[in-house]
NURO-882349 format. One record per residue (C-alpha): residue number from 1; residue in one letter; x, y, z. Coordinates in Angstrom, 2 decimals, decimal comma, always signed. Layout:
// NURO-882349
- NUM|A|X|Y|Z
...
This chain:
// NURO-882349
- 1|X|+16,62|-14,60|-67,26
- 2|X|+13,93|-16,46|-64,88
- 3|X|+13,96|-15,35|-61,45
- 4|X|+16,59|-17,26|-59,43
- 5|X|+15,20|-15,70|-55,86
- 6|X|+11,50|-17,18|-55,59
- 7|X|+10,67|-18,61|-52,10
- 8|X|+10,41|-21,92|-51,38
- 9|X|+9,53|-25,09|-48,48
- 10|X|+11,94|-28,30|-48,88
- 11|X|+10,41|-30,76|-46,80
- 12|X|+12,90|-33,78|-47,30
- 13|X|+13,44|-37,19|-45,31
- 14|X|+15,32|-39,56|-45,86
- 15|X|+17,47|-42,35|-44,30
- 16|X|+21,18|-42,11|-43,72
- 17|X|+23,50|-42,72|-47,31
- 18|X|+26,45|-44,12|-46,69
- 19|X|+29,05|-44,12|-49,89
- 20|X|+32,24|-46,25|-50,62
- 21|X|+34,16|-49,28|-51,89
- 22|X|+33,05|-51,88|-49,20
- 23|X|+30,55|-49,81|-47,74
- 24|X|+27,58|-52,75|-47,23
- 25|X|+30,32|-54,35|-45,09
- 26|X|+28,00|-51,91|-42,34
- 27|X|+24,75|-53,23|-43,73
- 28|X|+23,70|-54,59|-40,38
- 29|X|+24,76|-51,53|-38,33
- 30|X|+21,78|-49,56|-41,00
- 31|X|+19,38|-52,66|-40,28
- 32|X|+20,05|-52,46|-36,86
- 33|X|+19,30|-48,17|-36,90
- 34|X|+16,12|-49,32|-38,12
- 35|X|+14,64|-51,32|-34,90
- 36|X|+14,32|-54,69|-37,60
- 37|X|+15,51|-58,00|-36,56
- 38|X|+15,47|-59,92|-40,35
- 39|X|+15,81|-58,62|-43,47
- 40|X|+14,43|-60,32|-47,26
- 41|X|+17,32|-59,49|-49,66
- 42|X|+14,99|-58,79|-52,69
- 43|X|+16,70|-58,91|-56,07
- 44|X|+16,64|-59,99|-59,62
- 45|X|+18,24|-63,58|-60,94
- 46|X|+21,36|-62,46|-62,40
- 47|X|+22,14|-60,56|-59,38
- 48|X|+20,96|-63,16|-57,42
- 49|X|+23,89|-65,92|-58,91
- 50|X|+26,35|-62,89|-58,94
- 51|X|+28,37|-63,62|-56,38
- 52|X|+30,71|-60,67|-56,39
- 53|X|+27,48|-58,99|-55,78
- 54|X|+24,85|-61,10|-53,37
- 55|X|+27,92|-62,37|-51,04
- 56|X|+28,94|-58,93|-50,03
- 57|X|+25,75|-57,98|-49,15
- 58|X|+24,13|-61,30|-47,40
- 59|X|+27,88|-60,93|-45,52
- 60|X|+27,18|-57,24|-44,57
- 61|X|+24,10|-58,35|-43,22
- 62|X|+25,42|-61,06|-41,06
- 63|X|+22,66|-62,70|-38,68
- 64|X|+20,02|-59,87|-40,08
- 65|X|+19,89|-61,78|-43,20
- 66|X|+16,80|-64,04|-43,20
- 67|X|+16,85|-65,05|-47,06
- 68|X|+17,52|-63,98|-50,41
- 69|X|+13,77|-63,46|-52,91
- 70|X|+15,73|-63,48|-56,35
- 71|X|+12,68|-63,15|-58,26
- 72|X|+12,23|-59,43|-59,79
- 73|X|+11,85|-59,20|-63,14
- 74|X|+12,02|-55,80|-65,43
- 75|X|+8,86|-55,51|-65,59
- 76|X|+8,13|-54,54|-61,99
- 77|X|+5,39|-57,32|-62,15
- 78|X|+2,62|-57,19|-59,48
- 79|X|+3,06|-60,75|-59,38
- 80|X|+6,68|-60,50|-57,94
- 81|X|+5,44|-58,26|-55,37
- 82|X|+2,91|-60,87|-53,96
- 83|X|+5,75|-63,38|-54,41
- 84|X|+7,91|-61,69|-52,38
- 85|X|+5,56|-60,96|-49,81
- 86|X|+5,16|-64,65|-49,45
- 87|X|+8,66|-64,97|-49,10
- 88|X|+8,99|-62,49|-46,45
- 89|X|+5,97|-64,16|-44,52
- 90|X|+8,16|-67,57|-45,10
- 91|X|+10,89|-66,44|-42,79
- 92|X|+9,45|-63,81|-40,54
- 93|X|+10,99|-61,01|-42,08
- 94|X|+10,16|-57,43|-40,92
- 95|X|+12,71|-55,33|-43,41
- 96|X|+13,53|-55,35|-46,80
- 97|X|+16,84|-54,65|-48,46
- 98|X|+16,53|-53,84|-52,21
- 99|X|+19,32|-55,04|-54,12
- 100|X|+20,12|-53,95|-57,83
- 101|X|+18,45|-51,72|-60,59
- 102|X|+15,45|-49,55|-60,49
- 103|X|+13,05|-52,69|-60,87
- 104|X|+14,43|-54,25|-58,06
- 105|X|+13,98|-51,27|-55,70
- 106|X|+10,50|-50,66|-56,95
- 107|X|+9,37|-54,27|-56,57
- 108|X|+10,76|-54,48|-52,95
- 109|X|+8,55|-50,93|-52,23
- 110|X|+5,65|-52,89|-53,69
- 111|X|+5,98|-55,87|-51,29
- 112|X|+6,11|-52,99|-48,10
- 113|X|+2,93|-51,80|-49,53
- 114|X|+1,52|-55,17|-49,76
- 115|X|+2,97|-56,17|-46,31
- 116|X|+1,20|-53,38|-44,50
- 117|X|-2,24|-53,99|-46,03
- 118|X|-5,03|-56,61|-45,29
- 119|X|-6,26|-57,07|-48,78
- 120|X|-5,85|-60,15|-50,65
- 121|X|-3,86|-59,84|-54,31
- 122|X|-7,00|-59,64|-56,20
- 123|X|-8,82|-57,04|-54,41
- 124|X|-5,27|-55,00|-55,01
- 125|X|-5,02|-55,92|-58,53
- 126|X|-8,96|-54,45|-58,73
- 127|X|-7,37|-51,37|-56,73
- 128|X|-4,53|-50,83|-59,17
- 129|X|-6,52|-51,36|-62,38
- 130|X|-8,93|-49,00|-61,59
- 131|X|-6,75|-46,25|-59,86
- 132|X|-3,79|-46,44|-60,67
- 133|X|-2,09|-47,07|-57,77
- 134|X|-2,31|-49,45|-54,59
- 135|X|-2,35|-46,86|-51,54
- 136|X|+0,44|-47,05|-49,48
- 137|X|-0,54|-47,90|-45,49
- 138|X|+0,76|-45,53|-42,87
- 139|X|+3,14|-48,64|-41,37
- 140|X|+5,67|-50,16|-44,09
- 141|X|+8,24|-52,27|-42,85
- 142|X|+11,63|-50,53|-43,58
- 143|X|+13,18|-50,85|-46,15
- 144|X|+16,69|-50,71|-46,96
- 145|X|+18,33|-49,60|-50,51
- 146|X|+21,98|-50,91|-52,34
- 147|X|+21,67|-49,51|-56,28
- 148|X|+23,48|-51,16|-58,72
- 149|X|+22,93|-49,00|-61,25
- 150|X|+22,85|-45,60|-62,50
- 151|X|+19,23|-44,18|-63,10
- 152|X|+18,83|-42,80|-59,73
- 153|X|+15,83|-44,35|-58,32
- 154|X|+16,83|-44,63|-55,12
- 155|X|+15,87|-41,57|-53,06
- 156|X|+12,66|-41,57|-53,96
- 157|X|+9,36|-42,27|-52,03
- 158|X|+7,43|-43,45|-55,46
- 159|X|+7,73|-46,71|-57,81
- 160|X|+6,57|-48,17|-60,61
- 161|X|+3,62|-51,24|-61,02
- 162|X|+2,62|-53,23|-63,39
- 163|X|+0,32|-56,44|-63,98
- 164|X|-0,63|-58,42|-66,37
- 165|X|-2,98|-61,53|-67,16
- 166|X|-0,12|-64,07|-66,63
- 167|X|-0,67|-63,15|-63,16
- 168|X|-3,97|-63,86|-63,19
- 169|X|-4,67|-61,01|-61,28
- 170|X|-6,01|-58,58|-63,94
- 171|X|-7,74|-59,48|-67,17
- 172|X|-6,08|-56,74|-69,32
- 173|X|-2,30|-55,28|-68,74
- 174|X|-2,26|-52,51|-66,50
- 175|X|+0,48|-50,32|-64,80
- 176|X|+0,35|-47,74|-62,45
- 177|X|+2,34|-46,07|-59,83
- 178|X|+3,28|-46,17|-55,22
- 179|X|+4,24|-43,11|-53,96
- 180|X|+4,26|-42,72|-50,17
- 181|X|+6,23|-41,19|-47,39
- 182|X|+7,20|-44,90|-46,19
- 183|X|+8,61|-46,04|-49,20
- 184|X|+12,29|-43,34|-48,63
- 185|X|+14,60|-45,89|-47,95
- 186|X|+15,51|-46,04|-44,36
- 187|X|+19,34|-46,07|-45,46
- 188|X|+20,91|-46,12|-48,58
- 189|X|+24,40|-47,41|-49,18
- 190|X|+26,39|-46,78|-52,01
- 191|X|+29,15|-48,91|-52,84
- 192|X|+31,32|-48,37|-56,35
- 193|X|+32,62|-52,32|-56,45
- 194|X|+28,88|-53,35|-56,89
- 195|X|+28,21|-50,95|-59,87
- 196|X|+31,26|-52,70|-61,45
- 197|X|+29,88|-55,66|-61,93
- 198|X|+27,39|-54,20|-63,91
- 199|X|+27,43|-54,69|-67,72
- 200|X|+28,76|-51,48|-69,21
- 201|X|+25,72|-51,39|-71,50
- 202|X|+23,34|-51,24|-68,58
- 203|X|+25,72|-48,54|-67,20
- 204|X|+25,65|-46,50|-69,60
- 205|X|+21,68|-46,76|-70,38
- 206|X|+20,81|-46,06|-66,74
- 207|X|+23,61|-43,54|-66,23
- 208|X|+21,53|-41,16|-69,15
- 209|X|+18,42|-41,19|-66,93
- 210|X|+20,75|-40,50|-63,62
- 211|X|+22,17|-37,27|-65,51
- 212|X|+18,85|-36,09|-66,81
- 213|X|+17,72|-35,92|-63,24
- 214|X|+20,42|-33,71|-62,83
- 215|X|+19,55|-31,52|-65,42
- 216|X|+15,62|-31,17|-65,16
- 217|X|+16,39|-30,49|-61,72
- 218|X|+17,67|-27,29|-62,44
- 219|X|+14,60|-25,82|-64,33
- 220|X|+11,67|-27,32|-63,00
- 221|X|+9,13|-25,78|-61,38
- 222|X|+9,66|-27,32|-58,03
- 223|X|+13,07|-26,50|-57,65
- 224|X|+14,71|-24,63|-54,95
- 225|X|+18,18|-23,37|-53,42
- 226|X|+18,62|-26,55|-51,98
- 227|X|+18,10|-28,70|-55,17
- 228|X|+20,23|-25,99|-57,03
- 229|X|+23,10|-26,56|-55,04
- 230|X|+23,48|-30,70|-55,37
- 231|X|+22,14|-30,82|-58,94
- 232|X|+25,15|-28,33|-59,88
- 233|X|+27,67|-30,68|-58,16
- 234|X|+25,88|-33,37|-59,80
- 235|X|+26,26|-32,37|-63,26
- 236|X|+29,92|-31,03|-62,62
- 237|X|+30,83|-34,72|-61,21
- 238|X|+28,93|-36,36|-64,28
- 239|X|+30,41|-34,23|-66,67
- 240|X|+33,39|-35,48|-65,50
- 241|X|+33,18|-39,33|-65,11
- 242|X|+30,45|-39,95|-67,45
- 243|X|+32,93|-39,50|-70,71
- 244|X|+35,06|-42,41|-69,15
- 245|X|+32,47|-44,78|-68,27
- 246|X|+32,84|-47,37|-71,08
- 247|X|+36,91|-47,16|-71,23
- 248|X|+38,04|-46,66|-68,08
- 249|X|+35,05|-48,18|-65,22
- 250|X|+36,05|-48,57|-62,65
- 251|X|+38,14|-45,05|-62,23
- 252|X|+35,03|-43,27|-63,59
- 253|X|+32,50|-44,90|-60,58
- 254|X|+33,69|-42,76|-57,89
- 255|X|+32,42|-39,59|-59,55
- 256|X|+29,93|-40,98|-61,36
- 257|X|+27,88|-43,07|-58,64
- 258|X|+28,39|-39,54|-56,27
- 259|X|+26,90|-37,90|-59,19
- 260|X|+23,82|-39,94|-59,28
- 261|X|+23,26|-39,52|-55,64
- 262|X|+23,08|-35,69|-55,88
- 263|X|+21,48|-35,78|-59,08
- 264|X|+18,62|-37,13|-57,41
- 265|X|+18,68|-35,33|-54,27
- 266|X|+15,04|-33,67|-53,53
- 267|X|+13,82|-35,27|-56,73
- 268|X|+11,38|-37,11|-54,82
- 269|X|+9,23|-35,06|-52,35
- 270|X|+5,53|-35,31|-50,49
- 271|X|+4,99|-31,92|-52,59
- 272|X|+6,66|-32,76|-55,97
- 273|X|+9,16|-33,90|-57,95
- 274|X|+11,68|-32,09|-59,80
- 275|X|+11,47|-34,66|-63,26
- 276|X|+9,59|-33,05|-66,04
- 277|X|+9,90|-32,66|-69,44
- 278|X|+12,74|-35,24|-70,36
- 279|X|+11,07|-37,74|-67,84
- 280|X|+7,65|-37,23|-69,90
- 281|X|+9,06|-38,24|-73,07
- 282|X|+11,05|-40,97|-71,48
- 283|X|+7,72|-42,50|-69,92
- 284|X|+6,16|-41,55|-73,54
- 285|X|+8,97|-43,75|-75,59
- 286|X|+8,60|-46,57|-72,75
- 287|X|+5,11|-46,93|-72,46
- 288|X|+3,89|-49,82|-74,28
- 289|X|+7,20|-50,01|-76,33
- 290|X|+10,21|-52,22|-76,08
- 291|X|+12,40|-48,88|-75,26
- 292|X|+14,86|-49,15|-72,22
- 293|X|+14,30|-45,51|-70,58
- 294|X|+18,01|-44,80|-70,50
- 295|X|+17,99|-45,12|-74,42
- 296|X|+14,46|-43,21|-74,86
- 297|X|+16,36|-40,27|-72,60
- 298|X|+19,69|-40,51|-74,98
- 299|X|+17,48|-39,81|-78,24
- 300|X|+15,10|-37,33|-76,90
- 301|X|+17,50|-35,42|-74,18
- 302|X|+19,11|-32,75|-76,88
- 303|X|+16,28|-32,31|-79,14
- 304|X|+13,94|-31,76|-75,74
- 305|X|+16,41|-29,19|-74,13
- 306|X|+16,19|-27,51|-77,87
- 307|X|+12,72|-27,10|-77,75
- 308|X|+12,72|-25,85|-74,14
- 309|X|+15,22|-23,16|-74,71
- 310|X|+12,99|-21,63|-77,63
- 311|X|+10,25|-20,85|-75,25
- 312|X|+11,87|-20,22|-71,79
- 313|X|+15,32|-19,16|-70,05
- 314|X|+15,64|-22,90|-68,77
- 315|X|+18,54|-21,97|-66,03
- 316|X|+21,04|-21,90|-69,14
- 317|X|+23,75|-20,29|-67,72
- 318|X|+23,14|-22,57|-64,44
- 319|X|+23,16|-25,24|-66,40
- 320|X|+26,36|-24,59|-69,02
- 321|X|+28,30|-23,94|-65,79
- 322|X|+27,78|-26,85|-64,46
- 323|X|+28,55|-28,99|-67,55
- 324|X|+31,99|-27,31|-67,53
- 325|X|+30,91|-25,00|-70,92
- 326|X|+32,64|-21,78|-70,88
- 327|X|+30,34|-19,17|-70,27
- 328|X|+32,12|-16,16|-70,41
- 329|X|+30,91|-13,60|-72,98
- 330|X|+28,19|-15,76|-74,25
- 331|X|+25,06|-14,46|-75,31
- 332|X|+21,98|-16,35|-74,47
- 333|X|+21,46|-18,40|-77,53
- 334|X|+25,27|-19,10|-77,66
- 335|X|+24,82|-20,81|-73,99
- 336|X|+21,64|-22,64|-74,97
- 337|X|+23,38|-23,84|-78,36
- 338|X|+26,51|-24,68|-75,72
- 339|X|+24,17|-26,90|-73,00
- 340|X|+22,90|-29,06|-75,86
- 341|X|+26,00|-29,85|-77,26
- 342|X|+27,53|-31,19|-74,35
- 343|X|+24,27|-33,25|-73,17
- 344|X|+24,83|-34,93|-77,17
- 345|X|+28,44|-35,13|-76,14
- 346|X|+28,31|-37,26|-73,09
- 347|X|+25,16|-38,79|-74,84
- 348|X|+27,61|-40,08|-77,51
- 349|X|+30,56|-41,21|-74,77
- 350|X|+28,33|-43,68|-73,79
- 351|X|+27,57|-44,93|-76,88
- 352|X|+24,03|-44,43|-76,64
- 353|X|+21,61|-44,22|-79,50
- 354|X|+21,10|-40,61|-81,19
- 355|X|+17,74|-41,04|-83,20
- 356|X|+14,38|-42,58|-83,02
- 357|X|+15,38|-44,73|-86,40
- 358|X|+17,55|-46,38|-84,56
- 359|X|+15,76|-47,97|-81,76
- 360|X|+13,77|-51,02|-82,48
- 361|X|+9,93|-50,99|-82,17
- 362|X|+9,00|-47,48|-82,54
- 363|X|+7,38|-46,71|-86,21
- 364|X|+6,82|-42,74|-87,22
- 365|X|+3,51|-43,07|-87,24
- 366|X|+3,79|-43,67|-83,28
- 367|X|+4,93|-40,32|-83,12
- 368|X|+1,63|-38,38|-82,60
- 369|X|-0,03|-40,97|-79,78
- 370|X|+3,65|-40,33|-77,79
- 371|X|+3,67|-36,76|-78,01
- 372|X|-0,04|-37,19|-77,12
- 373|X|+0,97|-39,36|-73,60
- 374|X|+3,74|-37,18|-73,18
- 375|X|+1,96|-34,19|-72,69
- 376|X|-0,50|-36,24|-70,57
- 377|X|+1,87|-37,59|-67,97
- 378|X|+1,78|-36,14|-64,89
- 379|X|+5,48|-35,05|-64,90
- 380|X|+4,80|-32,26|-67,30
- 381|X|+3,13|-30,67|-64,38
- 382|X|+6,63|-29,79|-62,93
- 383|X|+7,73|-27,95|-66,01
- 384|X|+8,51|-24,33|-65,87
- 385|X|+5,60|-22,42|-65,51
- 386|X|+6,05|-20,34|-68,97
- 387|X|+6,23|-23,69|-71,22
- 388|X|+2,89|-24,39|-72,54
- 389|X|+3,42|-27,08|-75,22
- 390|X|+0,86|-28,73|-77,27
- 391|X|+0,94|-32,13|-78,53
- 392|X|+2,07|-30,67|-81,90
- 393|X|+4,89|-28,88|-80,19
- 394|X|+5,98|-32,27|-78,77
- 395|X|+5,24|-34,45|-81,83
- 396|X|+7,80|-32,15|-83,88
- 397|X|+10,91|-32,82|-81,08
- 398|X|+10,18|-36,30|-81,60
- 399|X|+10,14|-35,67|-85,05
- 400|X|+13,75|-33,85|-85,28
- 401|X|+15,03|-36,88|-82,92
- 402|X|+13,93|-39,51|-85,42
C-alpha cells in the first residue's frame, strides 16, 4: 500500500464557479467582479448559430457584451488567436468570455496571451515553433469561462497551440503549449441547460477525458489531501451519472457536469499537474492522428490502469471506493481486477470505442512511435514515483488495446 500521509503545498487560485440551470443569467455580476467594462464572447460556429446556447449568454452579459468572435476551430489554430485578437481590438474589449469545448477555452487563453504582448504574429509564430510555447505576459486581460462540454479543461492555467502554413505564419505545422498563472479563469460558471445542447456523441467523448482526470488524480505524484478529497466525490458523482448519459441527458447533467468540476479540481497548478499516464497516451493517440482524445482515453483507459497496477499500489482501494466497487474482503489484485472493470463499464455506457482496430487512422505499425511520444510527454513526469516504464512497456498496453 503507498503511503497515503506524505506532506504536501497546494497552492491553488482560481476565480469564483458558480453552478446551475440558468446560472450565466449572473454573467455580468462575474464580469463586473473582474474590474472589465466589455467582454469578446469567443466561440466556435456551431455554437455561435446555437441559439439556445449564444442568447443566454450574450443576455447574461447584458451591456458587458461588446461582440460575439465565432471563429474557433478544433484545431486551436494560432491563426484564430490573432483573429480574435483583432476582434477584440475592433470593439475595445478588455475581457474575454470563453464559450464552449476545450478548443474554445484554449483559443480565447491564446488571444489574452497575444493581447498582453507587443510582438507581431510572426515573431510569435517564430517563438512558438522554436519553443514550444508563446510566454504568457504578467498582465492578461481576464478572462471568463462557460464549458459546454465534458473534458474538464476549464480550471486550468495551461492550453493547447497549434499553427500551420495556411496561416502563413509558420512554414511547417507546429503545436505547442500556454501555461501561465493569468490564464485561471477569473470565474467559471457552470450551467447544465448549455451542456444539453450538446450532441450526445461529443458528450460522451469529452465526458471519458473529464473522468480520467478524476482517476489519475488519485495516483499521481502531485497529489495531495486536498485533491484526494474532490477527485473521490468526483468519481462517486461520475460513477453515478455517467451510465445514464446517452438515455436519460438531461437527468444525468446535474451529477455529471458537478463531477467534472471536481474531477479537475487542483489538476492545474504553478507546481504541477495531477494528469499522467492516461493523459500521455491520450496526447500519444492524438498527436498527428485523426483521434478525438475522449475516444483515444476510452481505448487506452483499462488496458493503462492494467499495466499500472502490475508495477505499483495505484490508490486501488481509493480508487474502487470511489467507483462504488465493493471493497470489503478483497485482496489486492481482486480490487485492481475490480477498478478496471468498472472504468470498461462506464467506458461501454457511453458507447465509446474499446480497441485501437476500431478507430480510424491508426495502423499497428504506429504503435512503437506512440509508445515512443508517450513516454516522452511531459505528463509522464507526474506518474507515481515507482513506475518506470520503457517504451516497450508502453508499446505492449497499446498492443493489448488494439
Amino acid at each position: 500500500m503507498e503511503d497515503d500521509a506524505d506532506g504536501f503545498r497546494f497552492a491553488y487560485d482560481h476565480g469564483p464557479i458558480r453552478y446551475g440551470r440558468g446560472c450565466v443569467d449572473a454573467l455580468a455580476d462575474e464580469l463586473a467582479g473582474t474590474g472589465a467594462d466589455r467582454a469578446l464572447v469567443v466561440c466556435g460556429k456551431t455554437v455561435g448559430a446555437t441559439s439556445d446556447v449564444i442568447d443566454p449568454v450574450e443576455d447574461g452579459l447584458g451591456e458587458y457584451h461588446a461582440a460575439t468572435f465565432a471563429g474557433t476551430t478544433p484545431d486551436k489554430r494560432l491563426g484564430s488567436a490573432v483573429a480574435g485578437l483583432e476582434a477584440m481590438a475592433d470593439v475595445d474589449a478588455d475581457a474575454l468570455v470563453s464559450l464552449g469545448g476545450g478548443s474554445s477555452l484554449d483559443v480565447a487563453k491564446a488571444i489574452a496571451v497575444l493581447s498582453g504582448r507587443e510582438e507581431g504574429p510572426d515573431e510569435l509564430a517564430a517563438e512558438l515553433e522554436s519553443t514550444g510555447t508563446i510566454a504568457t505576459p504578467e498582465e492578461v486581460p481576464p478572462i471568463v469561462t462557460v464549458p459546454t462540454t465534458l473534458a474538464g479543461a476549464d480550471l486550468s492555467m495551461a492550453a493547447g497551440i497549434t499553427a500551420t502554413p495556411a496561416s502563413g505564419l509558420v512554414d511547417e505545422p507546429v503545436g505547442g503549449g500556454l501555461f501561465g498563472q493569468g490564464l485561471m479563469p477569473a470565474a467559471l460558471l457552470y450551467d447544465p441547460t448549455l451542456f444539453a445542447t450538446t450532441p450526445t456523441d461529443v458528450l460522451a467523448g469529452s465526458a471519458m477525458n473529464g473522468f480520467d482526470k478524476a482517476i489519475e488524480a488519485l495516483y499521481a505524484s502531485t497529489r495531495t489531501a486536498v485533491t484526494d478529497a474532490t477527485a473521490k466525490r468526483a468519481l462517486e458523482l461520475l460513477s453515478a451519472g455517467l451510465p445514464d448519459l446517452r438515455e436519460d441527458t438531461d437527468a444525468a447533467l446535474d451529477p455529471v457536469v458537478q463531477g467534472i468540476v471536481l474531477a479537475q479540481y487542483g489538476a492545474s497548478r504553478p507546481d504541477g499537474m495531477t494528469l499522467s499516464l492516461l493523459h500521455a497516451f491520450g496526447h500519444g493517440l492524438t498527436a498527428g492522428y485523426p483521434v478525438q482524445q475522449g475516444v483515444a482515453h476510452a481505448v487506452v483507459a483499462p488496458h493503462a490502469l492494467d499495466y499500472l497496477f502490475d508495477h505499483v499500489d495505484g490508490r486501488r482501494r481509493l480508487l474502487a471506493d470511489g467507483l462504488g466497487v465493493d471493497i470489503v474482503g478483497a485482496s489486492d489484485d481482486e480490487l485492481a481486477d475490480a477498478v478496471v472493470s468498472r472504468v470498461a463499464e462506464i467506458r461501454d455506457a457511453l458507447e465509446l470505442p474499446s480497441s485501437l482496430r476500431e478507430v480510424d487512422g491508426i495502423e499497428q505499425s504506429d504503435l512503437h512511435d506512440i509508445a515512443a511520444y508517450t513516454l516522452n510527454d511531459s505528463l509522464m513526469g507526474y506518474a507515481p514515483a515507482e513506475l518506470d516504464p520503457t517504451v516497450d512497456d508502453l508499446e505492449r498496453v497499446l498492443r493489448e488495446a488494439w
